[in-house]
N, C-alpha and C positions, 0 to 999 in steps of 0.2 A: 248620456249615451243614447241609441237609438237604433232599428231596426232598419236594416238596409242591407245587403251582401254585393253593391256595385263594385266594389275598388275592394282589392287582394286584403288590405286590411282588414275594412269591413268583411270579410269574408271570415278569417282568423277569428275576429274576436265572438264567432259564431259558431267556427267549430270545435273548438276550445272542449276540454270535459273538464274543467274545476276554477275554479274562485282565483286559483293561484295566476292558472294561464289567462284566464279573461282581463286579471288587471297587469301582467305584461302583453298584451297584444294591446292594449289600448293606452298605458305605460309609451310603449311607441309609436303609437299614435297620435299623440296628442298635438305636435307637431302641426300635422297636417289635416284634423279631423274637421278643423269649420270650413274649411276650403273644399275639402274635397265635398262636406253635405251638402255646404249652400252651389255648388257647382250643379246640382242634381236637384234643385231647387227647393230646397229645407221648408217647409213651409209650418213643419209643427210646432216653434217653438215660439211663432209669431200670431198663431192661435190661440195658445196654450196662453199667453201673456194675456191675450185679450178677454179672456174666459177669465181671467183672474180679476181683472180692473173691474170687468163688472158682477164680481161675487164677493170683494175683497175692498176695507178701506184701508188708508194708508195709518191708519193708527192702531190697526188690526197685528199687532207681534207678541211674541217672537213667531219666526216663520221659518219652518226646517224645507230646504230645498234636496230632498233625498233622490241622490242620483244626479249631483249638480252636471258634474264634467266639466266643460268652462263658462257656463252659465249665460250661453246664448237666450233663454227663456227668460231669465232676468236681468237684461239689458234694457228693455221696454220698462220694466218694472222699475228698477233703480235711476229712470231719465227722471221718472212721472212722481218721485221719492218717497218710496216704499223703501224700508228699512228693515234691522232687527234681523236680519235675514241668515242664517246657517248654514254654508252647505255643507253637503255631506255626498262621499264616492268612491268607490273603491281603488280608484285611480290617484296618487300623488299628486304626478306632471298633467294631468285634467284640472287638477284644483290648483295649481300653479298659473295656469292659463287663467283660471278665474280671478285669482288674486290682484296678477298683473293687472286684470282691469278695474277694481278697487269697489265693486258689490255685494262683497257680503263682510257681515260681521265675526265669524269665525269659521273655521271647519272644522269637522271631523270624517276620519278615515272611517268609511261602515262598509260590509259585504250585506249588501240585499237580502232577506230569508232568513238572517240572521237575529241576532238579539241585538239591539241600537241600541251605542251607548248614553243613551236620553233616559231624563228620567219622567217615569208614566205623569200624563197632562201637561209636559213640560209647554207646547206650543201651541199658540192660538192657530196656525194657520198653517196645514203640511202641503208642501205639493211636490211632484212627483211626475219629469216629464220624457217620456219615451225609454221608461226604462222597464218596467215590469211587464214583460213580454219574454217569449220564450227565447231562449239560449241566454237572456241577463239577470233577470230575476224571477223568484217564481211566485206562483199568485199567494203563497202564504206570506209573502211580504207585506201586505196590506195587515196580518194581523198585529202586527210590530207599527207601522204608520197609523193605526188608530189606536195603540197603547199611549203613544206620544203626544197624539192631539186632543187639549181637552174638550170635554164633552161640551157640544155647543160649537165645536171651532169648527172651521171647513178645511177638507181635504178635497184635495182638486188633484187628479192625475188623467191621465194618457192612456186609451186602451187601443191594441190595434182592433181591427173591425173588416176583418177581409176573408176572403177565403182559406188561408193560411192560418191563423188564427188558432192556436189550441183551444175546445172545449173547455181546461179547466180555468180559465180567465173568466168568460162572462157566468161561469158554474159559479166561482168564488164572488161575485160581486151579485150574485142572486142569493150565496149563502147567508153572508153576512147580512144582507135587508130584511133576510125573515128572520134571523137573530138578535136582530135589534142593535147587531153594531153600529149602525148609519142608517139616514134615510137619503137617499138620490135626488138632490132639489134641479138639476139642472144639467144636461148632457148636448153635446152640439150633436147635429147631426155628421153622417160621416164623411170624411172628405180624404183627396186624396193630399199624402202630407211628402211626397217625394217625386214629382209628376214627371222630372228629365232623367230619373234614372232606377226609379224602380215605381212605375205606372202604376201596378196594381196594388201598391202598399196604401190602405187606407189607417184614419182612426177617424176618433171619437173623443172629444176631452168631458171628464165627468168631475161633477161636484157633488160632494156629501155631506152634510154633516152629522159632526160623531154623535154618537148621543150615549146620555148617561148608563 
């Protein structure tokens, strides 16, 4: 999933107010959701891969992909044979789309902000790409993504970085560094990650690792 309000859908799955409607707006979406992002020129999910290859080896699993949808982020991933891989989405027909194309190793249905049904240290390696932004997940989803990853392992996710941007996003990822949940090894600078159809939408991809 990912932040964008160009096309009527993407619009929907933004104004939505519960868990239930977000995952039918994008339920019927699925369809047509890579078409229509890479029509607007997608660019974060060809980032997000690249940020991983170089923080990530391929012997490095299991690896939970939270918030897969049809797993455009690990298409790069799965050529270069990265394995062991999870996804996980709120979305069925999102993870149907992923399956079709034969990259991960299992699913699970999860609501973001939630309690995941992983058990604590289960994955060496979480990542998390254009999803925890406001109207899909909320920043207390990170406390759930670093219960999963054990300590030592990298979490890599997706932040937006723009004028839009809620306060409590980069609030929560300054809480947790002085908590000692993670330390911040590595963040790209920002860039713009939808340039044909919503200009001003930047991010940021950051790396963590958890610690004990």
């Amino acid at each position: 999933m990912t932040e964008t309000r160009n096309q009527h859908t993407v619009g929907t799955s933004y104004d939505v107010g519960s868990a239930e409607e977000q995952r039918a707006a994008y339920d019927a979406w699925s369809d047509k959701y890579e078409g229509d992002l890479m029509a607007m020129g997608y660019r974060l999910p060809w980032v997000f891969a690249s940020v991983v290859t170089a923080h990530v080896s391929r012997d490095e699993r299991p690896i939970l992909d939270a918030g897969c949808g049809g797993g455009m982020q690990i298409e790069p991933l799965h050529l270069l044979g990265f394995s062991g891989i999870t996804g996980a989405d709120l979305s069925e027909p999102m993870m149907d789309v992923a399956r079709a194309k034969g990259l991960y190793d299992d699913f699970q249905q999860i609501t973001m902000g939630e309690r995941l049904p992983f058990e604590t240290d289960q994955f060496a390696v979480t990542l998390s790409c254009g999803v925890i932004t406001p109207g899909h997940a909320p920043a207390t989803a990170f406390d759930e993504l670093v219960r999963v990853t054990r300590p030592g392992g990298k979490l890599i996710f997706s932040l937006r970085d723009d004028a839009k941007q809620l306060p409590e996003y980069p609030a929560k990822i300054a809480a947790m560094t002085t908590a000692g949940a993670w330390r911040e090894i590595f963040r790209t600078d920002a860039f713009y990650s939808l340039p044909l159809g919503e200009p001003d939408v930047m991010h940021r991809v950051h790396v963590c690792e958890v610690l004990p």
